[in-house]
C-alpha positions as CSV (number, residue, x, y, z in Angstrom):
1,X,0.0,0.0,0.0
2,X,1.3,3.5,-0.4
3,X,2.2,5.5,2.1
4,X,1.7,9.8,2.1
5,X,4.8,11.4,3.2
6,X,5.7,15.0,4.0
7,X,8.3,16.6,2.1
8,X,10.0,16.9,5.2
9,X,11.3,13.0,5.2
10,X,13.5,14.0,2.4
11,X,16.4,16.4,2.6
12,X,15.3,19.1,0.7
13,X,17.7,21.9,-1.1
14,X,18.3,24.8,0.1
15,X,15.5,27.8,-1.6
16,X,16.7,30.1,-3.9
17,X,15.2,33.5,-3.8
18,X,14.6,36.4,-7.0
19,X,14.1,39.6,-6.5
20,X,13.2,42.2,-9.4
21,X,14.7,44.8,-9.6
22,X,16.4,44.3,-6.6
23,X,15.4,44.8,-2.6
24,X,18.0,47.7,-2.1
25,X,15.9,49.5,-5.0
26,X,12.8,49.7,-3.5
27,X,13.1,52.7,-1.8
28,X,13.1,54.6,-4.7
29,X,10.3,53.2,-6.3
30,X,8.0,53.8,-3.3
31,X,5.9,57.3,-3.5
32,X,3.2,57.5,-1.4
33,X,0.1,58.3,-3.2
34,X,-2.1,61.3,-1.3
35,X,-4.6,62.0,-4.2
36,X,-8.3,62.3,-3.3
37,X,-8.8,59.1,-5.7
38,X,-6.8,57.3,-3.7
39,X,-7.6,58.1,-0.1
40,X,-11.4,57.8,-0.9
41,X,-9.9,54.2,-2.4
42,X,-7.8,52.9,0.6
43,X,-10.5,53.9,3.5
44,X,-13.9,52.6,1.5
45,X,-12.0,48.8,1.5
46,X,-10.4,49.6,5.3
47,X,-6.9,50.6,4.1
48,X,-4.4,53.1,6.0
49,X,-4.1,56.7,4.2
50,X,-1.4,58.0,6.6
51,X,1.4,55.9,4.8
52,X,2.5,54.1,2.1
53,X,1.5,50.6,1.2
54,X,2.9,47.8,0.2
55,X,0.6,45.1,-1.5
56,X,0.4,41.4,-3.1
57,X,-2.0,38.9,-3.2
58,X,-3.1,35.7,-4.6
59,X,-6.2,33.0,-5.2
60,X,-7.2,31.5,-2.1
61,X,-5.1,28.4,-1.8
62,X,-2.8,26.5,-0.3
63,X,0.7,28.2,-1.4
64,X,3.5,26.6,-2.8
65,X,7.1,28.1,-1.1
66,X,7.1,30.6,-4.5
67,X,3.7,32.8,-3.5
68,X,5.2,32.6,0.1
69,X,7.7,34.6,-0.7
70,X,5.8,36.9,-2.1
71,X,3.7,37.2,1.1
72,X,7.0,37.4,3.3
73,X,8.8,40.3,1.0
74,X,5.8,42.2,1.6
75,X,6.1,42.2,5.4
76,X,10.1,42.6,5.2
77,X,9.4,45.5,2.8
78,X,6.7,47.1,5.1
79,X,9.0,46.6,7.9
80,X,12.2,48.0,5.9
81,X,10.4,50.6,4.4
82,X,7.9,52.2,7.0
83,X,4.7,51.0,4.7
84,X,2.1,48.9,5.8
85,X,1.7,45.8,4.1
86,X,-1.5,44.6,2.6
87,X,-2.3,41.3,0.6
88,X,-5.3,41.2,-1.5
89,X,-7.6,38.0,-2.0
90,X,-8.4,37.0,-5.3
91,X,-11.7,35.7,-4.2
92,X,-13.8,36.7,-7.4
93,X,-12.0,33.9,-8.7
94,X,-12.8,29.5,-8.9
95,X,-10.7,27.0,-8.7
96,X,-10.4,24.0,-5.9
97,X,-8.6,25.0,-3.1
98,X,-9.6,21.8,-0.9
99,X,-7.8,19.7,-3.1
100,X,-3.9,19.3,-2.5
101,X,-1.2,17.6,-3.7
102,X,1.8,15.7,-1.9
103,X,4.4,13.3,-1.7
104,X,3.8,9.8,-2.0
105,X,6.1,6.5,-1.4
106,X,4.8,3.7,-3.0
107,X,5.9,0.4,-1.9
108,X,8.8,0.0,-4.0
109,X,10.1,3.0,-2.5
110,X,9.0,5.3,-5.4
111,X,8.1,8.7,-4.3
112,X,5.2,10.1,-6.9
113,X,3.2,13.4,-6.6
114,X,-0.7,12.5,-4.7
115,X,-3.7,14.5,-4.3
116,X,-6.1,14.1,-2.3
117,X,-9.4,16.3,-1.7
118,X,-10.4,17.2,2.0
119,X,-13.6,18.0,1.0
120,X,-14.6,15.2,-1.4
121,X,-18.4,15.4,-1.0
122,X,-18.5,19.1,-1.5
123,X,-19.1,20.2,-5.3
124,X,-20.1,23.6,-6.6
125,X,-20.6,25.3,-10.1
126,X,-17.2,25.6,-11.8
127,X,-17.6,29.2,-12.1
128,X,-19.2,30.3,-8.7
129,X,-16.4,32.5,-7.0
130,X,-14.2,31.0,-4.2
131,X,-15.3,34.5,-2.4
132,X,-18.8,33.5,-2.8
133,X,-18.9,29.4,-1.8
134,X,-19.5,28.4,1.4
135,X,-16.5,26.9,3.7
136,X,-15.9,23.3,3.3
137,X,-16.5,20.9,6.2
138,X,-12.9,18.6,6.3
139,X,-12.9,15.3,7.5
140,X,-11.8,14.7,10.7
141,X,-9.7,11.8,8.9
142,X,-7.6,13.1,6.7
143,X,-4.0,11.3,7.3
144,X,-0.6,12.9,7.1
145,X,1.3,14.7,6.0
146,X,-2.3,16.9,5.0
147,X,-3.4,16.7,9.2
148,X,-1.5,20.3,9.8
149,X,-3.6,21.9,6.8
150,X,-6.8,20.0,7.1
151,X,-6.9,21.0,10.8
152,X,-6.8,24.9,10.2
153,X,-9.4,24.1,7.3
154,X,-11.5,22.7,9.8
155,X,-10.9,25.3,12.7
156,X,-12.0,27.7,10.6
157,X,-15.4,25.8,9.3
158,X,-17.2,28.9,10.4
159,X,-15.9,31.5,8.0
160,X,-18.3,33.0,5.9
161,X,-16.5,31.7,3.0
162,X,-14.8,29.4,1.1
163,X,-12.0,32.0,0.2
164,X,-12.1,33.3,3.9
165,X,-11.6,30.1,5.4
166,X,-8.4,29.0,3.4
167,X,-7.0,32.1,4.5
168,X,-7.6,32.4,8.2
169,X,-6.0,28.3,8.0
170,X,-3.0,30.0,5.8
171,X,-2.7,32.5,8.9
172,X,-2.3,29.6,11.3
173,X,-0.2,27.9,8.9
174,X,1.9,30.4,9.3
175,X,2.2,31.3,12.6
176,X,5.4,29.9,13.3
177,X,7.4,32.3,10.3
178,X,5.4,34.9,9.7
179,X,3.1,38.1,11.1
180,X,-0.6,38.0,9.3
181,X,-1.2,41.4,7.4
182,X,-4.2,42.9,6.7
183,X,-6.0,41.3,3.9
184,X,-8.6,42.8,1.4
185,X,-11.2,40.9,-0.9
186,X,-10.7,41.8,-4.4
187,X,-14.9,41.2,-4.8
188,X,-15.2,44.0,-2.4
189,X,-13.9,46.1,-4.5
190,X,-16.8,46.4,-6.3
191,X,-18.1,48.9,-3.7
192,X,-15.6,51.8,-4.3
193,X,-16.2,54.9,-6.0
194,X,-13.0,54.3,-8.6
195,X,-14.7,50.9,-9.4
196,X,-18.4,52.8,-10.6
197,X,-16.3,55.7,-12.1
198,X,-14.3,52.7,-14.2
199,X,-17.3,51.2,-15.0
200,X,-19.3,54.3,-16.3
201,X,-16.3,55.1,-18.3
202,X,-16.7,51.4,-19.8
203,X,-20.6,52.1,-20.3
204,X,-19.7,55.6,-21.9
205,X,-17.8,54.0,-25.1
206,X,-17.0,50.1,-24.3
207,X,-15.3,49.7,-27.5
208,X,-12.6,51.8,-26.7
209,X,-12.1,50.2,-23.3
210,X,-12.0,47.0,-25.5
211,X,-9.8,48.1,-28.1
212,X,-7.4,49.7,-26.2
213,X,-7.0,46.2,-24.0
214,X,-6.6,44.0,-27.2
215,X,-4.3,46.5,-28.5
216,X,-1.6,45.9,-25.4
217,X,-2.3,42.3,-25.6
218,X,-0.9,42.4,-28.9
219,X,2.0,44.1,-27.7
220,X,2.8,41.2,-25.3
221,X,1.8,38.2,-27.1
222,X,4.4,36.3,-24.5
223,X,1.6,36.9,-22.0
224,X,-0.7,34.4,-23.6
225,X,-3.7,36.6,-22.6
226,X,-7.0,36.1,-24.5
227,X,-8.1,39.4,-25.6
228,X,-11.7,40.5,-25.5
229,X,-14.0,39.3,-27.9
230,X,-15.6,42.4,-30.1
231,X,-17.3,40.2,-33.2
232,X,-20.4,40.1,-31.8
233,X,-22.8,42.6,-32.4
234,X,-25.4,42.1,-30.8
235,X,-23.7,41.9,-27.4
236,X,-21.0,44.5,-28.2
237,X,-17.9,44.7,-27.1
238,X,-16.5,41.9,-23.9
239,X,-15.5,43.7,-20.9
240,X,-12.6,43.0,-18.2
241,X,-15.7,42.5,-15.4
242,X,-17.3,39.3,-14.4
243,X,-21.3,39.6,-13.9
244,X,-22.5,37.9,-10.4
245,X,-25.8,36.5,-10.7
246,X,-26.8,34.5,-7.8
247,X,-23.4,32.4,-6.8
248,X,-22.0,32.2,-10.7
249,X,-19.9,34.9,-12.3
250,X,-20.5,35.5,-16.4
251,X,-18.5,37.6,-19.2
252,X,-19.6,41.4,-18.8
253,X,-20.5,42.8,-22.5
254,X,-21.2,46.2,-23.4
255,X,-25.1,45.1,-23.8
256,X,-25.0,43.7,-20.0
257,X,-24.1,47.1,-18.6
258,X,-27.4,49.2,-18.7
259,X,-29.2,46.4,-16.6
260,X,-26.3,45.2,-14.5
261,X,-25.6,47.3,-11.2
262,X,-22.3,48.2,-10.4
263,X,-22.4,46.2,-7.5
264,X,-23.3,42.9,-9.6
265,X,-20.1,43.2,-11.1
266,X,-16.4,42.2,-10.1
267,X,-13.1,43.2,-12.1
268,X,-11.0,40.7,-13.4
269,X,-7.7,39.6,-13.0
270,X,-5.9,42.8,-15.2
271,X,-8.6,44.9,-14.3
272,X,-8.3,44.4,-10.3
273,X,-4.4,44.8,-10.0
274,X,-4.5,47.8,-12.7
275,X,-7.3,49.7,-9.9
276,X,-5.4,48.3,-6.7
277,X,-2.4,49.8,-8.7
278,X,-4.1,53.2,-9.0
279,X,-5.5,53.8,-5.6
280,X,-5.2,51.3,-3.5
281,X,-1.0,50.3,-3.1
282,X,2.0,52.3,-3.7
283,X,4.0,49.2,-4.8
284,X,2.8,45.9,-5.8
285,X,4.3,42.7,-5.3
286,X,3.6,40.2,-8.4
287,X,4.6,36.8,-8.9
288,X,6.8,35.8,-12.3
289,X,3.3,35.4,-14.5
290,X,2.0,38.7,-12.7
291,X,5.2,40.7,-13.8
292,X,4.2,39.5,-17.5
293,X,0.5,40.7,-17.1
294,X,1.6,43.9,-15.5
295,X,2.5,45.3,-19.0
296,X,-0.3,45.0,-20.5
297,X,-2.1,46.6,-17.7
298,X,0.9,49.6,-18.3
299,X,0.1,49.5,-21.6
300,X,-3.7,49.3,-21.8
301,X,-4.2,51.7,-18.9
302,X,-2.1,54.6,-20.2
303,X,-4.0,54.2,-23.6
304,X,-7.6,54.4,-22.3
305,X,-7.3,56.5,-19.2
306,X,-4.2,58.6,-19.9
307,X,-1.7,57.2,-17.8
308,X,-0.2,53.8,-16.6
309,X,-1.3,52.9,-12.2
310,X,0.7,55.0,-10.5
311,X,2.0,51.9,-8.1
312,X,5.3,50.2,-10.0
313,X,5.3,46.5,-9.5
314,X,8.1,44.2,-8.2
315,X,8.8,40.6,-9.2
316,X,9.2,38.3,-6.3
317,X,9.5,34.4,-6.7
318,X,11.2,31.2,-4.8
319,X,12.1,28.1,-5.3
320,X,12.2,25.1,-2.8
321,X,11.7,21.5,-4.0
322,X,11.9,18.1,-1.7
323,X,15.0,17.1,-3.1
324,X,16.3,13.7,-2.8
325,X,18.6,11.5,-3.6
326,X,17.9,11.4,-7.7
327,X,19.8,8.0,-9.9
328,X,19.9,9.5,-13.5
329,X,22.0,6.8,-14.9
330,X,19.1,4.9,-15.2
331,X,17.0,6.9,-16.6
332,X,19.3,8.5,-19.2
333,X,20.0,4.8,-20.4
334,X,15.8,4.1,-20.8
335,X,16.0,7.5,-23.0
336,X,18.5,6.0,-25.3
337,X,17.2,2.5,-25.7
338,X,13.8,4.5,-26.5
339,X,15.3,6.7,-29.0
340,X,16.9,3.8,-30.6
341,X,13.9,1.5,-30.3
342,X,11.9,4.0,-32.1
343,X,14.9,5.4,-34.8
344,X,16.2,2.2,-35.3
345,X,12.4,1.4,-37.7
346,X,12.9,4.2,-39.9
347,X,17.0,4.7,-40.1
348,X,18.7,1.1,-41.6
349,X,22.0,2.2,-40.6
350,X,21.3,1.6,-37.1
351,X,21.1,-2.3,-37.9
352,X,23.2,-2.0,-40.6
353,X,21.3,-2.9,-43.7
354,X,23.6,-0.6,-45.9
355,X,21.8,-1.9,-48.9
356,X,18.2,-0.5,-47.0
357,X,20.1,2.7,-46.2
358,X,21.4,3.8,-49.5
359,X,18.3,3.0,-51.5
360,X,16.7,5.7,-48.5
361,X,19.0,8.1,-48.9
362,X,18.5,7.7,-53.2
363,X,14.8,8.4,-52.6
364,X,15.3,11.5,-50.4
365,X,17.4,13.1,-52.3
366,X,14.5,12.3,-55.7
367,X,11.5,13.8,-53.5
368,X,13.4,16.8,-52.8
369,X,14.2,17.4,-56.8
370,X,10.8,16.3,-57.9
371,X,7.2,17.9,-58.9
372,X,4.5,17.3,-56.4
373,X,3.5,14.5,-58.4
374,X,6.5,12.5,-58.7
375,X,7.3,13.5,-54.9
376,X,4.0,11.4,-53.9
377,X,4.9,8.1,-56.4
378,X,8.2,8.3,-54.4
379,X,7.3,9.5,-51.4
380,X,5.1,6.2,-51.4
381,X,8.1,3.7,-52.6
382,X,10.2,5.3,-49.7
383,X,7.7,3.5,-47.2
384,X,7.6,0.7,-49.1
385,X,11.2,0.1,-48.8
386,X,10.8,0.9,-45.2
387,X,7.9,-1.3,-44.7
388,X,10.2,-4.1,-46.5
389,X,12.8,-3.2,-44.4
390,X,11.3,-4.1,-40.7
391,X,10.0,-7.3,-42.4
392,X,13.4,-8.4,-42.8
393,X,14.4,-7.3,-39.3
394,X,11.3,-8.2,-37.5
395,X,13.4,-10.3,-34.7
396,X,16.1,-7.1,-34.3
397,X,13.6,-4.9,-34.0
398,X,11.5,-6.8,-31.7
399,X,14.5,-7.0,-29.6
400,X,15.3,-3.7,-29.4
401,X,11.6,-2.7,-28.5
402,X,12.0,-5.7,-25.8
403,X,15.4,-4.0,-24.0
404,X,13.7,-0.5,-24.2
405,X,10.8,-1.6,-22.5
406,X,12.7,-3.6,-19.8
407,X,14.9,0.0,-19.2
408,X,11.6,2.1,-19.0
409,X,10.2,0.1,-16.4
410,X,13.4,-0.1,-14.7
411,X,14.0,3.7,-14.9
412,X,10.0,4.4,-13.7
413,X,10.8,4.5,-10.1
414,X,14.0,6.7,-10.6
415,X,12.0,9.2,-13.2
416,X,9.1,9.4,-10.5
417,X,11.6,10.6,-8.0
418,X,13.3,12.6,-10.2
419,X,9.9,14.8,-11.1
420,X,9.1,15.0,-7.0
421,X,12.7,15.8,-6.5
422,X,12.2,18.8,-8.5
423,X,8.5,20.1,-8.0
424,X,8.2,23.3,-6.7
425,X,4.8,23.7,-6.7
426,X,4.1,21.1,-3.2
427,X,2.1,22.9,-0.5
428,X,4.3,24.9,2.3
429,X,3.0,23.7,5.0
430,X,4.6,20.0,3.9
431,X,7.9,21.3,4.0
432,X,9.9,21.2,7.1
433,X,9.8,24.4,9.3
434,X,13.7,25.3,9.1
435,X,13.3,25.3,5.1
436,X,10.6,27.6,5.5
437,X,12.7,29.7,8.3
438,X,15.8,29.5,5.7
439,X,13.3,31.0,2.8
440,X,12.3,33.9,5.6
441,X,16.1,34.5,6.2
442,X,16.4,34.7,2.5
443,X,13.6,37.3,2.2
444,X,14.9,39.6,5.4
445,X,18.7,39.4,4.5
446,X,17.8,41.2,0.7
447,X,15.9,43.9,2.9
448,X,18.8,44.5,5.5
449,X,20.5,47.1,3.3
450,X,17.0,49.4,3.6
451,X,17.0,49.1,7.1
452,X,20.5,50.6,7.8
């Protein structure tokens, strides 16, 4: 039977840190934002006016050691840099946050990625809001190494929701490393005053707001961003909002926004750290894929309102895998006898049929000087001879398939430990608490400088 292990059974590596631009720089990029936009912003979703903020923020989930970090630089920041730190919940968003992944050892001694829900019985739309479900009851059950995180989940089995209650269990998750800051929903934003002017400036022309978003998409096709869909002409132009209706979110057209209420809509992922950007952060802490996004919300924001968000953004990622002891002999000789097995049918030279091999190499070269025609008579001969080939080396190749699949089943148990060895994207919490307190370290030593 398998059995679930924590990460912490293994010796994992020591976390590497990245920091863009660097920690030291930071200073320089902070300017506290007094305008009236902003300091009707920060006090309508409970945030401090008398000093400058420093903000992140992620879905509600489980983190993996990289969004850590993220959460961690914005306290050592705050801390270095007299701002309070702020983390915003992405709670108008879906996903599965009761459903985790870990290390398994199967009997063999093969350590393989698990998952495992801790709130099996619980199933909701696909696209009602995390901010917006109700918190999952956990199984009193649930066996190591997911006890420490389905115990907070289930401490906190009175939070008014889903998104509320993974993050008061992240809080006691991480009560041994790190302070809890002040969080703010990203669906609340939906009652500020910058959120209705946005949205009256998107019911005022809605193509623009569309054009001028698909036009800085184009500019960063690296993002892999959809842009919004504008073909349609009897809905108009798509929008950067979500529509709440009941417990589901929809796609906000320009023909939704006479009979929607502002306070029926929710901005989306560019939309949200664009505003929070604006008004409600002085510098924001992204993730690697955030950092990518950020440009188009430079770009799309300085075309349609006039200027890019006054916040700049900072890029902020880690990396801490289990580790483990890794044996890639084996598995570097299951790669060859498959790239061999599976060459060795179309080149004759690996089994030496010179004869097979020249004849190929005749037809190539004809295809490549021929009409389309005569490309497709040859191009047909050419797998006849190849076709005639294997016949006659039906026992050699069979052989060869036979080793290769002997090596791949060998190597299986070393490739499994090899993808574990290096997945960074395992829950904290699994990870032993001096990792996690090594990562911290990392974080406060690239601050040190600001603090004198």
């Amino acid at each position: 039977m398998p059995v679930d292990c924590p990460v912490r059974q293994t010796a994992s590596p020591a976390p590497t840190l990245s920091i863009d631009p660097p920690a030291d720089r930071w200073a320089s990029l902070l300017k506290h934002n007094t305008s009236p936009e902003a300091i009707a912003f920060r006090e309508q979703l409970g945030l401090p006016t008398d000093r400058p903020i420093v903000m992140s923020g992620h879905q509600a989930q489980i983190w993996h050691p990289g969004i850590l970090s993220k959460y961690l630089s914005t306290i050592s920041a705050g801390n270095a840099l007299g701002a309070h730190p702020a983390w915003v919940v992405v709670d108008q968003d879906t996903g599965e946050p009761t459903r985790l992944r870990f290390a398994t050892t199967e009997d063999d001694g093969t350590r393989r990625a698990g998952e495992r829900d801790l709130a099996p019985s619980q199933r909701h739309a696909p696209d009602t809001p995390l901010g917006l479900r109700p918190p999952a009851t956990i199984s009193a059950t649930d066996p190591s190494p997911l006890q420490s995180i389905a115990g907070a989940m289930r401490r906190h089995q009175d939070a008014p929701s889903l998104s509320a209650q993974v993050q008061r269990a992240l809080e006691d998750l991480l009560e041994p490393i790190a302070q809890p800051v002040q969080t703010v929903s990203a669906l609340a934003i939906n009652s500020t005053d910058l959120f209705a002017t946005i949205v009256e400036r998107m019911r005022t022309d809605p193509a623009a707001c569309a054009r001028a978003y698909n036009d800085a998409v184009r500019k960063h096709p690296g993002a892999r961003v959809r842009p919004m869909r504008t073909d349609d002409a009897s809905t108009g132009a798509e929008l950067p909002l979500w529509r709440i209706a009941g417990d589901e979110r929809t796609p906000v057209f320009a023909s939704d926004l006479e009979g929607t209420p502002v306070e029926a809509m929710a901005p989306r992922g560019l939309l949200m750290t664009g505003l929070v950007r604006r008004a409600g952060c002085d510098l924001f802490i992204h993730g690697t894929g955030g950092g990518v996004y950020d440009r188009i919300t430079d770009a799309w924001f300085e075309r349609w309102l006039g200027k890019a968000p006054h916040a700049p953004s900072a890029v902020v990622t880690a990396t801490l895998t289990p580790g483990g002891e890794v044996d890639t002999t084996i598995v570097d000789e299951a790669d060859r006898l498959a790239w061999r097995a599976q060459s060795a049918r179309h080149n004759p030279e690996l089994l030496g049929d010179d004869k097979a091999d020249a004849r190929k190499r005749e037809l190539i070269e004809q295809i490549r000087g021929s009409d389309a025609q005569r490309a497709r008579e040859l191009y047909r001969e050419l797998h006849a001879l190849l076709e005639q080939y294997r016949a006659a080396h039906e026992s050699e190749l069979a052989s060869i398939d036979a080793r290769a699949q002997a090596a791949r089943e060998r190597a299986a148990p070393a490739r499994a430990n090899a993808q574990i060895a290096r997945d960074r994207t395992l829950p904290f919490p699994l990870y032993a608490r001096d990792d996690l307190l090594t990562l911290r370290s990392l974080v406060r030593g690239a601050f040190m400088p600001a603090d004198g």
